[in-house]
N, C-alpha and C positions, 0 to 999 in steps of 0.2 A: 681745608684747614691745615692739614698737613704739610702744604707748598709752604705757607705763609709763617707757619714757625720755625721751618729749616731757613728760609729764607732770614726771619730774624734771626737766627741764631748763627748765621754766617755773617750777617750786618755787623753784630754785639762782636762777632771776634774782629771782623774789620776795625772795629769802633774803638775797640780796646788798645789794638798794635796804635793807630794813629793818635789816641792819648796819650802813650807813652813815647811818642814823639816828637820832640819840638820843629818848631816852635807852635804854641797853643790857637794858633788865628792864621795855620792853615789852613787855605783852600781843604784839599784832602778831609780835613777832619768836618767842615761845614758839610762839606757833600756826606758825609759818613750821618752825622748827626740829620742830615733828611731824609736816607732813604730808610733810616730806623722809624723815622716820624712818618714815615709812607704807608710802612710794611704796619703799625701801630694802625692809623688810618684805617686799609683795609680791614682789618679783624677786628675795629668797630671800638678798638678803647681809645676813646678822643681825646682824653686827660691826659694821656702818653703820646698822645700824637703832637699834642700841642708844646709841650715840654721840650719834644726834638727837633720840634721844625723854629719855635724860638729860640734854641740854642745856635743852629744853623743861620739862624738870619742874623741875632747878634753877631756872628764872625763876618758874615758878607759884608753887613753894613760897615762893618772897621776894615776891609781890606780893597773892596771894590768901589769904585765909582756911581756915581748915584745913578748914571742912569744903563747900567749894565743890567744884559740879558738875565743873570743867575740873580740877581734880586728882583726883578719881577718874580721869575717863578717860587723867590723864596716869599714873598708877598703873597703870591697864588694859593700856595701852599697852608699858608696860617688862616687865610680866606675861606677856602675850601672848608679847613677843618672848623671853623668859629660858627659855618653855615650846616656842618654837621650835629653842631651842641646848639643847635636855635637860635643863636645870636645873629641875627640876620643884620643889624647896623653894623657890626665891626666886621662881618662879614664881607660887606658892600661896602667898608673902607679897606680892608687889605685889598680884594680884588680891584678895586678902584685904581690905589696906588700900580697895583700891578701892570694892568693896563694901561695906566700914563707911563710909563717905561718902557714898553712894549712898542706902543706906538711911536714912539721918536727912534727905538734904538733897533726895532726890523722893519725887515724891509714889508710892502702890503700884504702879500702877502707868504708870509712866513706861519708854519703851523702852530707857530708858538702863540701867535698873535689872536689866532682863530680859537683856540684855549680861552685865551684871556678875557674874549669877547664871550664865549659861549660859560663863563663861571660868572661872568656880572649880568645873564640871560639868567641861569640858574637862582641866584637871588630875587633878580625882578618877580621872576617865577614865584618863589618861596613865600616873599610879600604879597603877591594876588594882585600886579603888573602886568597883565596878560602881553599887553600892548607892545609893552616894552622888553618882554622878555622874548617876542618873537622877535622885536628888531635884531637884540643883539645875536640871536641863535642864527636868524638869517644872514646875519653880516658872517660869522663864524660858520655858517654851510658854505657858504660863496669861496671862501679861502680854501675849505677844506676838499670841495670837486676839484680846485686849478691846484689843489697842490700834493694831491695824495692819490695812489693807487684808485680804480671801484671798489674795492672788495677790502679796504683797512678798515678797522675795529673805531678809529676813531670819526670817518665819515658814517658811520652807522649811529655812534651816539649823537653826530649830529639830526642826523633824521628822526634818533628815537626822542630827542627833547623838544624839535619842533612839533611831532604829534603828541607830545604830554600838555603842549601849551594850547593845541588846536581841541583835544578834552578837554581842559580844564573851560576854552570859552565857549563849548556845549555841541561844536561840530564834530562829529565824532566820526562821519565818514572820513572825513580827513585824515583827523588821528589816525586813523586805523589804515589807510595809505600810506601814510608815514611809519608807524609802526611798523607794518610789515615789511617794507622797505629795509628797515633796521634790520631786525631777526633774519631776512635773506643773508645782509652782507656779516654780519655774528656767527651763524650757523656755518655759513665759506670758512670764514677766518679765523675761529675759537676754537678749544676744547670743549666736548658736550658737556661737561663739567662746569664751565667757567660762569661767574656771579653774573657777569653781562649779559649773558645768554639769558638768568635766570629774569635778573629785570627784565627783558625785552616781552619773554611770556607772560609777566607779570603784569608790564602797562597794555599788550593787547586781552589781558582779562578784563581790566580797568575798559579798557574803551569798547569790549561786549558787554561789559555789566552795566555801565551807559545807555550802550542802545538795548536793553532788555531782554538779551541775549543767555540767561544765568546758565545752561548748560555749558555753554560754549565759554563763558567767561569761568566757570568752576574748572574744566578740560584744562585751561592756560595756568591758571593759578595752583595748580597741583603740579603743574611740567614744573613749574618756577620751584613749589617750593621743596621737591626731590631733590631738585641739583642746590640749592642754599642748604638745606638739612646736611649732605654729604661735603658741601666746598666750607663750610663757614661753622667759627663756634657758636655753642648750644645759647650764648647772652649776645649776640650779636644783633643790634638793630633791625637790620635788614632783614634779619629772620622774624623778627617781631611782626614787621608792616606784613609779612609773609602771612602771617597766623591772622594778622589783622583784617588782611585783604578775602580770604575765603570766610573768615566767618560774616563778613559783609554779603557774600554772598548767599552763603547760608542762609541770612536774615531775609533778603529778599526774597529769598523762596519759601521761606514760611518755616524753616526748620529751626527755632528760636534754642533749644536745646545743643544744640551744634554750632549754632553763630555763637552763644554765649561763652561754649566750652575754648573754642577758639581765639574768640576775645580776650578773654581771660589768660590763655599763654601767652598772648602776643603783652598783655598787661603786666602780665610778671615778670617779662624782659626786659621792657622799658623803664618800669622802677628802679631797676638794677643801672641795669646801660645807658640811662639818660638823665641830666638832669632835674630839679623838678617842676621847672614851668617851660621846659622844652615843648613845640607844639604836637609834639608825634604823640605826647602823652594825653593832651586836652585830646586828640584825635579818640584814642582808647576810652577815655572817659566816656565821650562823645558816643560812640560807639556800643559803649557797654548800656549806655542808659537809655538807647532805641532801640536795643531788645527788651530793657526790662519793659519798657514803655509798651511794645508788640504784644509782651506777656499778660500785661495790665498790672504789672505793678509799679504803679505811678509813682509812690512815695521814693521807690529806690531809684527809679527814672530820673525823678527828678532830684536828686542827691547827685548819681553822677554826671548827669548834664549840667548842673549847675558848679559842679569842679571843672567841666570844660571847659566852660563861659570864662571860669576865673582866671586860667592858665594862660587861654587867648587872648585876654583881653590884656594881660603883662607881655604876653610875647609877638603879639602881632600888630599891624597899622591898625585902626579905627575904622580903614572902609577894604578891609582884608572879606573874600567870603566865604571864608571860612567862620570868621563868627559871625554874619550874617544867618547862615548856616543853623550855628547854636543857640541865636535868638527864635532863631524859627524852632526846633526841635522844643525848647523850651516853652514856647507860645502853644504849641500842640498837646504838648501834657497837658497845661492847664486847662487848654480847652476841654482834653478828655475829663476832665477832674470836675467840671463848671465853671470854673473860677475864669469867667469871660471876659471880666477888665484886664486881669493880669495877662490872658491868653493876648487882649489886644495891642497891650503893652508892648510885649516881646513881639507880635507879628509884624508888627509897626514898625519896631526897631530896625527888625530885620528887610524891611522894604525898603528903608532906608539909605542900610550900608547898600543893600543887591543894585538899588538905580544910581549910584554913586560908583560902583566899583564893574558891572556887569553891561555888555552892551545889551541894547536894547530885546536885540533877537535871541538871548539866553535863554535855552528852555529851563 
């Protein structure tokens, strides 16, 4: 956390000498006005993030050529962070834009381009594109082996998103090849400190707590969330999904007093730090209401799953499975409750979005 306030606070005096010099729509001051919007980005306040990386693009777009390298990445850049506040369609138009630029104005492969392709992979992701989100990560691997060192920090994130997309569509041997792939070339090339390290222990919890693995998956998600607690502020997203991710574990093992306690930090984060129909919060809802559900208290169960349902269904595709997902948990209350049409209702729903959005062989 430390790194990243000195860091802005060297930006803010950059930022300041090149305001008080003319003329107002230089270069200099666009670059000034994103890496403040970067250094905002990292420490997770997206409202400031978004503020400097528009201000920077308004000067690009009035002094540069339309289809020049630095408005791509200023595109990237607004992309990125729109895909941080949920907004996954303007999302998937900045990076979009970005990579129509990219593609005419580098060469194949340029690492800029493999960026480009692996942030419209990340969306596809986000929406519940499994398909599509590998395409583009794999087109963005391919760039990044021919054109980068073994052991760079940004071939590892390519590895660690191709096995976040191989979890999400229920292989999870895979993921966890890939993953670990990751964390090898992270662990070479990072400080033990750094946030990417912390992810990387983070999604190989995620793919033991998959394969049913909870020891091993709690082992990962407590390395992760040491080095986030010390690197990152105390309202910081990342650290949320952090609290979010062990009390899911918690849950699985029966410890509903721990999964809850957990929950619940990761919930007070995100009220703060996220919008209010951002999906990381339906997540926590989501979350909070299959413990209470474990606990048997249905009526509160089903209060905060039905807040999930409603977040998701404003902030995601129709055949997302994610709320699949929350049809289902939903469908389950009722069941435990009697209420067996209602139960049907939702089961039903959710078979629906699942053979719509899931292949066949999903466990």
């Amino acid at each position: 956390m430390g790194d990243y306030l000195k860091a802005l606070e060297l930006c803010e005096k950059s930022n300041q000498i090149a305001e008080r010099t003319p003329p107002a729509n230089h270069p200099g001051l666009a670059t000034s006005y994103n890496n403040i919007g970067l250094l905002y980005h990292h420490m997770g306040d997206y409202s400031k993030a978004l503020e400097f990386c528009e201000k920077s693009h308004q000067i690009r777009e009035k002094i540069l050529l339309p289809n020049h390298p630095d408005l791509a990445i200023s595109y990237n850049n607004i992309g990125v962070v729109y895909r941080n506040m949920g907004d996954y369609s303007k999302a998937f138009e900045f990076c979009e834009k970005s990579y129509q630029i990219a593609e005419r104005a580098l060469s194949s492969n340029h690492p800029s381009l493999a960026t480009s392709y692996n942030n419209i992979g990340e969306v596809y992701r986000d929406m519940g594109d499994y398909s599509k989100a590998l395409e583009f990560y794999e087109k963005s691997h391919q760039i990044k082996e021919k054109a980068l060192p073994p052991n760079h920090p940004a071939l590892a994130i390519a590895y660690n998103n191709i096995g976040l997309v191989y979890n999400h569509m229920g292989d999870y041997s895979k993921a966890l090849e890939f993953l670990e792939k990751s964390t090898k070339v992270f662990e070479i090339s990072l400080p033990p400190n750094h946030p990417s390290l912390a992810t990387s222990y983070n999604n190989i919890g995620d793919s033991y707590r998959n394969m049913g693995d909870y020891s091993k998956a709690l082992e990962f998600h407590e390395k992760s969330h040491q080095i986030l607690e010390r690197a990152l502020p105390l309202n910081h997203p990342d650290l949320a999904t952090s609290y979010n991710n062990i009390g899911v574990v918690y849950n699985h093992m029966g410890d509903y007093s721990k999964a809850l306690e957990f929950h619940e930090k990761s919930h007070q984060i995100k009220e703060k730090a996220l919008p209010p129909n951002h999906p990381g919060l339906a997540i926590s809802y989501n979350n909070i209401g299959l413990v209470y559900n474990h606990m048997g208290d249905y009526s509160k169960a089903l209060e905060f799953l039905e807040k999930s349902t409603k977040v998701f269904e404003i902030s995601l595709p129709p055949n997302h499975p994610d709320l699949a997902a929350s049809y289902n948990n939903i469908g389950l209350v009722y069941k435990s409750i009697g209420n067996y049409w209602k139960a049907l209702s939702f089961l039903g729903r959710a078979l629906v979005v699942r053979q719509k959005s899931l292949a066949a062989t999903h466990p």
